[in-house]
C-alpha positions in Angstrom: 126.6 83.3 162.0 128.4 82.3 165.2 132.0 81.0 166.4 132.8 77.1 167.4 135.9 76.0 168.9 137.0 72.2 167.7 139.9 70.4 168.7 141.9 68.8 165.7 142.4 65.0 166.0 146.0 64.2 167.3 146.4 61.9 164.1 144.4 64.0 161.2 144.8 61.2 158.6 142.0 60.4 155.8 139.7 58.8 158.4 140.3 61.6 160.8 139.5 64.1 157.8 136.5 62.4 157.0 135.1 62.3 160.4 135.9 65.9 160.1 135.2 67.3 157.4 131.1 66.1 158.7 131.3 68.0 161.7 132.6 71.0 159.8 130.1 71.0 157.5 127.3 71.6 159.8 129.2 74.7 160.9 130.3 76.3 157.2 127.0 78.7 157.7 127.5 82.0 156.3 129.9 84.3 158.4 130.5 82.1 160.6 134.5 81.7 162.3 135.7 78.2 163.3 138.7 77.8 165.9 140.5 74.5 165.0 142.9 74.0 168.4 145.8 72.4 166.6 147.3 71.8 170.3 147.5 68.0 170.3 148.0 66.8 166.4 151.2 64.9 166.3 150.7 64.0 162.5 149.3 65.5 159.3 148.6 63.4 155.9 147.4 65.1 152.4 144.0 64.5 153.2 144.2 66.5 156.5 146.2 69.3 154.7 143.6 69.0 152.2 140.8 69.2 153.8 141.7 72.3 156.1 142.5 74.0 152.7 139.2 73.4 151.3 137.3 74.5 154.6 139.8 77.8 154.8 138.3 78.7 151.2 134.9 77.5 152.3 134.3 79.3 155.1 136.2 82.4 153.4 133.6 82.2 150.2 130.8 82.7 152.9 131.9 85.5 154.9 133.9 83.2 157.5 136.7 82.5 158.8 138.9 79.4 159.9 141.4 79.7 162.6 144.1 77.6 163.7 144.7 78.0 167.7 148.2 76.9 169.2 149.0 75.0 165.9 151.6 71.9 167.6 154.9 71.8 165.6 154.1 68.7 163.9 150.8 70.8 162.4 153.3 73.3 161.9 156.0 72.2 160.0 153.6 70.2 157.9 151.7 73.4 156.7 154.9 75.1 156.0 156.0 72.6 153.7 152.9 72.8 151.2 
């Protein structure tokens, strides 16, 4: 159980996800709450919108948390739309 802060990719497209989605995986332990500073993206596809979905209900399955810091406008108006 612990906290990590990441910084989201400033283009979170599928290779971005991918890339990701592996580093997240090493920190969906039980409890655990991960910060995703949403500062810098500039542009969102499905499989970014996708995969902070599935890492949401992850991390919420196990006791956790996820946690979008300073989500930029782009990040935004993207989520708002699903």
């Amino acid at each position: 159980m612990g906290t990590v802060s990441l910084d989201l990719p400033s283009i979170l497209d599928q290779a971005a996800a991918t890339a990701l989605h592996q580093e997240l995986r090493g920190h969906a332990t039980p409890g655990a709450v991960v910060h995703l500073d949403g500062t810098g993206v500039e542009r969102i596809g499905y499989a970014g919108v996708q995969l902070l979905v599935s890492a949401a209900r992850t991390l919420a399955a196990r006791g956790g948390d996820l946690v979008l810091v300073e989500p930029s406008a782009a990040l935004s108006e993207t989520l708002r739309l699903c």
